[in-house]
C-alpha positions in Angstrom: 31.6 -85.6 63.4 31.8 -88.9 65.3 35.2 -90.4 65.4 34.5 -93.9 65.2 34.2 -95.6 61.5 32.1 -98.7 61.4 32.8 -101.0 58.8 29.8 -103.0 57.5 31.2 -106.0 54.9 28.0 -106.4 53.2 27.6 -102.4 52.6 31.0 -101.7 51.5 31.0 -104.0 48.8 27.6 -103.2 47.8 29.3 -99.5 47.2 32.8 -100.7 46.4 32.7 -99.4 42.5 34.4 -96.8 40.0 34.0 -93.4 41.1 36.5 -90.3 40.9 38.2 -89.0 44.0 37.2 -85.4 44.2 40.5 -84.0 44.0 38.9 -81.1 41.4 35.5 -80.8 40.2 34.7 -81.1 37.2 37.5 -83.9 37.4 40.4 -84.1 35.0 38.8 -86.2 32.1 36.7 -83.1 31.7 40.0 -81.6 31.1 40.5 -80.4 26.9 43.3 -78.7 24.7 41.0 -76.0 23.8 41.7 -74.2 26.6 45.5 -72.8 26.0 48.0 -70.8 27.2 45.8 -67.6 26.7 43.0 -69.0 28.6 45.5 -69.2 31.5 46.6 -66.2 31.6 43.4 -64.4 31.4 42.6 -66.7 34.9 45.3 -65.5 36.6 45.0 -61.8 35.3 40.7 -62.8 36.7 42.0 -64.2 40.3 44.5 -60.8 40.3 41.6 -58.4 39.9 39.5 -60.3 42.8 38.2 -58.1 45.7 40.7 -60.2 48.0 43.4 -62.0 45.8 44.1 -65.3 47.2 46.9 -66.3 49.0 49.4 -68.7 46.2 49.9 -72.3 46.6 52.6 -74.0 44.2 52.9 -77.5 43.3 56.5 -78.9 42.3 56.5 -81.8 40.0 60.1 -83.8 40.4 59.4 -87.0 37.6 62.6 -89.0 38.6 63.2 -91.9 39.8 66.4 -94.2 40.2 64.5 -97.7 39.9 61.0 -99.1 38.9 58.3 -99.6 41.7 56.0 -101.9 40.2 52.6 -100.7 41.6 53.3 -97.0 40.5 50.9 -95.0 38.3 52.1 -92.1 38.4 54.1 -89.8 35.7 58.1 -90.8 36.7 61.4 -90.9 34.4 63.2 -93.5 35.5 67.0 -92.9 35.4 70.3 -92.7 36.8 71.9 -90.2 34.8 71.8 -87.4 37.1 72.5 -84.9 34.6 68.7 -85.3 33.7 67.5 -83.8 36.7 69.7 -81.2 36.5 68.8 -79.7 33.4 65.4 -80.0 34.4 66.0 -77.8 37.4 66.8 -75.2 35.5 64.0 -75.1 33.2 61.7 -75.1 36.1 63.6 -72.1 37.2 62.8 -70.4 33.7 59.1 -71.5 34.3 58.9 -70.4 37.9 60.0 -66.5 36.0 57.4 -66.9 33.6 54.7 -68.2 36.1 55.4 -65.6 38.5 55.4 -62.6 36.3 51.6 -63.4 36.0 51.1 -63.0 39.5 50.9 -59.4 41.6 53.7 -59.5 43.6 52.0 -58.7 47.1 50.2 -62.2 47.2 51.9 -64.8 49.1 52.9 -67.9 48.9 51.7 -70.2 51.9 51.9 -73.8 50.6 54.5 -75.2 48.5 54.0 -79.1 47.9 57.3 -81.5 46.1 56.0 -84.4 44.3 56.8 -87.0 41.9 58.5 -89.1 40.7 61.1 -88.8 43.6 61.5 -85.1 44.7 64.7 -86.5 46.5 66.1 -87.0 43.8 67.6 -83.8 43.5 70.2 -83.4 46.2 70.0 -81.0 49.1 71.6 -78.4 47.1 69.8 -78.4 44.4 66.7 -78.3 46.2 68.2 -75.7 47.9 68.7 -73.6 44.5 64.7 -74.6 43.7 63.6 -73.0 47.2 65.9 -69.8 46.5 63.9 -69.4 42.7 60.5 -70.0 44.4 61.1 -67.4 47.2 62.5 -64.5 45.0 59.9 -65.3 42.1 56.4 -65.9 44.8 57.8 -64.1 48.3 57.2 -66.8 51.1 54.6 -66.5 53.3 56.3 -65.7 56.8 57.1 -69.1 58.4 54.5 -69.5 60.9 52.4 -69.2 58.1 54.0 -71.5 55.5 52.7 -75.2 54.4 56.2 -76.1 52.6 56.2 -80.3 52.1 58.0 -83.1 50.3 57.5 -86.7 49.2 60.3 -88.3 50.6 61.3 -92.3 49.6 63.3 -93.4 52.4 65.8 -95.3 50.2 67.2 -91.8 49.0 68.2 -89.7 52.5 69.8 -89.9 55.0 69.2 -88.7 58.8 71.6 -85.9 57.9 69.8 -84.6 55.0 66.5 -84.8 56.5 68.0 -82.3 59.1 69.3 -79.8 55.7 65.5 -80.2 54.3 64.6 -78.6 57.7 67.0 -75.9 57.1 65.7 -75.4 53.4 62.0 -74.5 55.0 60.5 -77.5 54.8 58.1 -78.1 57.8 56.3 -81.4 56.6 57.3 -84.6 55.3 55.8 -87.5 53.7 57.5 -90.9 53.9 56.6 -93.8 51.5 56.7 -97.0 53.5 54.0 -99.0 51.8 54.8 -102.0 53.8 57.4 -103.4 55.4 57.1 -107.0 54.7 60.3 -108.2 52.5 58.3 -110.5 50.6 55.6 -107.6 49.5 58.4 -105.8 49.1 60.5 -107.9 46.9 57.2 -108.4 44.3 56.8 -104.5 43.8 60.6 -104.7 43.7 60.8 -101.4 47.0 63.0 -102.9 49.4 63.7 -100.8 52.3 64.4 -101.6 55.6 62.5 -100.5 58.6 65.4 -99.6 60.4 66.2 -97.0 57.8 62.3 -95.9 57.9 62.6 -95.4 61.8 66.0 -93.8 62.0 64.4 -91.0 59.4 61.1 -90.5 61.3 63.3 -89.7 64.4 65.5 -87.2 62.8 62.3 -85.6 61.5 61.2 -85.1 65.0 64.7 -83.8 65.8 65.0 -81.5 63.7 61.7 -80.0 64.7 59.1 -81.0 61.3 56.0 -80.1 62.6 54.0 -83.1 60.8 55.4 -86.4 59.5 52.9 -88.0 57.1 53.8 -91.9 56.3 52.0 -93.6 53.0 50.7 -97.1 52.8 49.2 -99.5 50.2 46.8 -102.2 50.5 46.0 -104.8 48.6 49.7 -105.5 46.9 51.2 -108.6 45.8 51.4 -111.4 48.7 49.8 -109.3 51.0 48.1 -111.1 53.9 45.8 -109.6 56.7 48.8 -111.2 59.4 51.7 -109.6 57.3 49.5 -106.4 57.1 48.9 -106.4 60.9 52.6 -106.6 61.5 53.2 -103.2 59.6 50.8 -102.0 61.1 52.3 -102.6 64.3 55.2 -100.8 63.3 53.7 -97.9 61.4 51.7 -97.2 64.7 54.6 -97.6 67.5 56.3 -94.7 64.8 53.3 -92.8 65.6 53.6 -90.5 62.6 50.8 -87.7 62.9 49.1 -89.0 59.8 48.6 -92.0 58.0 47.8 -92.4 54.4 46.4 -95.8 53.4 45.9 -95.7 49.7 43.9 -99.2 48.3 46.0 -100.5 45.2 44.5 -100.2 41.9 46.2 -103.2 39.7 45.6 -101.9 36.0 48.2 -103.5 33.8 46.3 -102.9 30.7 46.8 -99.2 31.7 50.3 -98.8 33.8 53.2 -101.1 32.1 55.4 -101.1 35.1 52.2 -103.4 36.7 52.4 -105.5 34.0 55.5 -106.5 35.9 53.8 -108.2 39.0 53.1 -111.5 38.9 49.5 -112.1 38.1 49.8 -115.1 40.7 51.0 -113.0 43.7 47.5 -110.6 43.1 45.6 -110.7 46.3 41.8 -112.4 46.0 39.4 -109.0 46.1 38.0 -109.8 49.4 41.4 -109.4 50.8 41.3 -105.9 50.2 38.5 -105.5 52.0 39.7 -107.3 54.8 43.1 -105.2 54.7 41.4 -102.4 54.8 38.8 -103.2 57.9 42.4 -104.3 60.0 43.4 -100.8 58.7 40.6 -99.0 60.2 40.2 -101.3 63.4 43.9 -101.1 64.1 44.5 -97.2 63.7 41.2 -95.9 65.6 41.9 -98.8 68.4 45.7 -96.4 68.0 43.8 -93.2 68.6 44.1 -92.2 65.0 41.1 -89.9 63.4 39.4 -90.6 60.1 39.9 -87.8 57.9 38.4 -89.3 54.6 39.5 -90.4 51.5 42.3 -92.9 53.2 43.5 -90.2 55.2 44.2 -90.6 59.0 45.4 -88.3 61.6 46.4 -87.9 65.3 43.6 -85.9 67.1 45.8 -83.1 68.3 47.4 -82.6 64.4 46.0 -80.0 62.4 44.3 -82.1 60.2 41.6 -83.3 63.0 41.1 -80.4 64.2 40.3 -78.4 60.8 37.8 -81.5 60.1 36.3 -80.8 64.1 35.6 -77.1 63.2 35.1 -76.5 59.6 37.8 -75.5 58.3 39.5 -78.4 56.3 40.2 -77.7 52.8 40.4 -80.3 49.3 42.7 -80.2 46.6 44.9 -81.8 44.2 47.2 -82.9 46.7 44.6 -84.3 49.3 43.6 -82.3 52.7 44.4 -79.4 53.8 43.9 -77.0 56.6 44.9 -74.3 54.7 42.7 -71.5 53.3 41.7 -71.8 49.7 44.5 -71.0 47.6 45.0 -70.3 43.9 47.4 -73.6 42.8 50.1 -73.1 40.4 51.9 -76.0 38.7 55.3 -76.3 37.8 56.7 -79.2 35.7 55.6 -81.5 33.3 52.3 -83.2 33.7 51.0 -81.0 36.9 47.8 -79.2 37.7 47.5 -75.9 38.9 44.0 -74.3 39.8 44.0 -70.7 39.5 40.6 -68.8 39.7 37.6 -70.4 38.1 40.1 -72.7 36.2 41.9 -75.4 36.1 45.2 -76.3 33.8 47.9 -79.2 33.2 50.8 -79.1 31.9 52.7 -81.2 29.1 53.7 -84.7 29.8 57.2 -85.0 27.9 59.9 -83.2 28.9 60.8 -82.4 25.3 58.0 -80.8 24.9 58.5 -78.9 28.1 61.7 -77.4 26.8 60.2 -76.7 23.4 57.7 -74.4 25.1 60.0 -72.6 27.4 62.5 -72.0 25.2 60.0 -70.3 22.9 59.4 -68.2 26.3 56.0 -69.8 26.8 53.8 -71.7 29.3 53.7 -75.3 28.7 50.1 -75.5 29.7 48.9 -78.3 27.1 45.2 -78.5 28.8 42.6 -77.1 30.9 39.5 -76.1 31.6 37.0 -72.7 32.5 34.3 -74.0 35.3 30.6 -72.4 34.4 28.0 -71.5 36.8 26.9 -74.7 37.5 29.8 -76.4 37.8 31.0 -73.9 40.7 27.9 -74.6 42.0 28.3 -78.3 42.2 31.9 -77.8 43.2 30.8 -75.9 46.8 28.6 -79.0 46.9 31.0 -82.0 46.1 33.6 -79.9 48.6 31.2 -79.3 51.4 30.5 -83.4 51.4 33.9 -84.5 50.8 35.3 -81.6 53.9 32.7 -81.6 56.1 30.4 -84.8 55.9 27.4 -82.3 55.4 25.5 -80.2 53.2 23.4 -77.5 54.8 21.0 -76.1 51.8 21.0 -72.9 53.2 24.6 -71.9 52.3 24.5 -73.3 49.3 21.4 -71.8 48.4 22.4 -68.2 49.3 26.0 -68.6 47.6 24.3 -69.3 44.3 20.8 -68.6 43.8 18.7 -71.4 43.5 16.2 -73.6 45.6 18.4 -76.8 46.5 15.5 -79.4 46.4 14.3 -78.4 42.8 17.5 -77.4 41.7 19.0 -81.0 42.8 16.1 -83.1 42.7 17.2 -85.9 40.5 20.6 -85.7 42.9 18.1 -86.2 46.0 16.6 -88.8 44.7 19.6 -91.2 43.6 21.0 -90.9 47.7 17.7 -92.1 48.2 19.0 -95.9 48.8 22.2 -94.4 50.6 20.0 -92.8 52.9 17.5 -96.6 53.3 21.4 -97.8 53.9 21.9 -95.7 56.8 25.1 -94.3 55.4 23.5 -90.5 55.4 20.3 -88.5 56.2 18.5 -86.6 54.1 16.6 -83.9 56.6 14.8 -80.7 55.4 17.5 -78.7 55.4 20.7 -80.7 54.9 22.2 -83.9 53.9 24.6 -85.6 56.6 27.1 -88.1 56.1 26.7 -90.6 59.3 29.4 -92.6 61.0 28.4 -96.1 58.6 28.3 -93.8 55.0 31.9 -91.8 55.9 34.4 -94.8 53.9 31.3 -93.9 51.0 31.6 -90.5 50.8 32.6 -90.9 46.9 29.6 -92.4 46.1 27.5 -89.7 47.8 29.5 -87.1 45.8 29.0 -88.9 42.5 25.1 -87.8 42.2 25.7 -84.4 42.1 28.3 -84.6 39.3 26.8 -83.5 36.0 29.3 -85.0 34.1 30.3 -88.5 35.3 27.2 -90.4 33.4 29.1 -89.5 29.9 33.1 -89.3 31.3 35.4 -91.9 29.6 37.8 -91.6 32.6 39.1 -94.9 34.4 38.7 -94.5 38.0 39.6 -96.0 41.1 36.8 -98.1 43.5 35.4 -95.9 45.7 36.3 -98.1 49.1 
């Protein structure tokens, strides 16, 4: 697919709208209680019994933090007694048992993803004891085959740590920068230095990571297209092999900690928009590759070239080049994806503990994917992956005739297709270069569900 990403003004805020992100289909508000802990366990005894088992992904949920960022939505404790995180470590050893005994022991793990919260939270040797429960409970992967990764906020390492996570198998990082101007950072109340941000990044490269991810936000508090561009500047002289630029959804009504920024200090909407074209005019003019979904890459990391040849991958933790993987999730609030299912956890720890103790899984919902929503799935994932759908595979994979089967889907990308943002050809549907920042929108007509969902999403651009 074409490298370059136009940006038409009037057209992205013709499509700029609510719209889910893909991370799963059917999406998470589909998600329901009915589907317990036995319904998990019959999955994973399902993916076991597969002609090939696949490989095991696990996905760490760390919920601490030590102080408040404003903009945050995510599930986070926030605390300084340490002892917290402590005793949570070892309940997430005593789910790791009980999550691994469901398992056959010759599938191996390849990727292991820390989020949070602050996964740096714990110290080096606590993470350390984690990574020793996770090996002798899943087997790792040998290490030219592992995918092992970590949030990391800056404000909580030093260079000399980053060199231990190396040590502890780690072999990609993710730094949270956001941005670096003190005045946007003083309003989501995040101050770190870029000094600090640089130093890190450097002894990443030292001690041999082989990708080093960096996270931004648009559209926060007091954020101005000439401030942006000055991040910018720095984010791209780091040269960090990808770039994440999230778009900030402000929902105070929803998040409390947002209820915190200072209504004044909101950016007009059009900014956004204008942050993001900078975004995209300053990081291709940098050599960086659109991946979708606010992700950016150099063209030699892994990343571009799965999206070049076909290979990339989706799931709950963004893009991967990974095969598909069954995803198990550890802690409270994560999602794990194992067979035709997906599951989440419960969202207080004391409920967390209840369930363990009582030497069960503390899945608290989930949900069994039909015919047709597999169907749509290899649909939503080819669009999302690979910026085309060739009828064909789709066809032969499941059956059907694609243009009866998705006729009212066909006609609904209609206008996107009089837009010039895809083409709709006898055999295939193709994202083109001007549709690629509305890939969202193109996925949301094939999703069965999304007419009657009461979730609250993000805009799509």
């Amino acid at each position: 697919m074409p490298q370059d990403l136009p940006f038409d003004r009037p057209l992205v805020e013709k499509y700029d709208r609510p719209g889910p992100r893909y991370t799963s289909y059917p999406t998470a508000p589909q998600f329901h209680a009915a589907f317990a802990e036995d319904d998990y366990r019959a999955a994973a005894e399902r993916s076991n019994r597969a002609e090939s088992p696949k490989p095991l992904s696990v996905y760490v949920h760390i919920p601490f933090c030590k102080s408040l960022c404003y903009y945050c939505a995510c599930n986070k404790i926030i605390t300084h007694n340490t002892e917290r995180a402590a005793e949570y470590l070892e309940w997430l050893k005593q789910e790791i048992g009980v999550q691994a005994a469901l398992f056959d022991a010759s599938r191996r793990m390849t990727q292991l993803h820390l989020g949070g919260g602050t996964p740096t939270y714990l110290s080096n040797a606590q993470l350390g004891e984690l990574m020793e429960a996770l090996d002798a409970a899943f087997h790792f992967a040998p290490p030219e085959a592992r995918e092992f990764s970590l949030e990391v906020d800056p404000r909580t390492v030093t260079p000399e740590q980053i060199h231990e996570l190396r040590a502890l198998g780690f072999n990609r990082l993710s730094f949270g920068v956001q941005d670096f101007d003190a005045d946007v950072q003083q309003a989501v109340n995040r101050i770190q230095s870029e000094e600090q941000v640089v130093a890190l990044v450097q002894a990443a490269r030292e001690a041999g990571f082989q990708s080093v991810s960096v996270d931004l936000i648009y559209g926060l508090p007091l954020q101005t297209v000439a401030s942006f561009d000055v991040t910018l500047d720095k984010i791209i002289a780091l040269r960090p092999d990808r770039i994440a630029a999230y778009s900030y959804a402000h929902l105070p009504e929803l998040f409390k900690a947002q209820r915190l920024i200072r209504p004044e200090d909101m950016p007009p909407p059009e900014r956004k928009l204008e942050l993001l074209e900078l975004t995209i005019r300053r990081l291709s003019a940098a050599g960086y590759v659109y991946i979708g979904m606010d992700h950016f890459a150099l063209p030699e990391d892994e990343l571009s070239l799965a999206r070049e040849n076909g290979t990339l991958q989706r799931n709950f933790q963004g893009y991967s080049t990974h095969a598909d993987c069954d995803l198990i999730g550890l802690g409270i609030t994560s999602i794990g994806k194992v067979g035709d299912s997906y599951s989440q956890n419960v969202k207080e720890t004391a409920q967390y503990q209840h369930r363990l103790e009582a030497g069960r899984l503390p899945v608290m919902r989930g949900y069994r994917l039909n015919d047709d929503d597999r169907l749509r799935r290899d649909v939503i994932n080819a669009l999302m992956c690979h910026g085309r759908i060739v009828f064909a595979t789709i066809e032969a994979a499941h059956g059907i005739v694609f243009r009866d089967y998705f006729a009212d889907a066909l006609a609904e990308l209609e206008e996107m297709a009089a837009d010039g943002l895809l083409a709709i050809r006898e055999g295939e549907i193709e994202v083109l270069p001007a549709g690629r920042l509305m890939m969202r929108n193109a996925a949301m007509a094939f999703d069965a569900y999304l007419a009657r969902s009461e979730g609250r999403y993000s805009r799509t651009v």
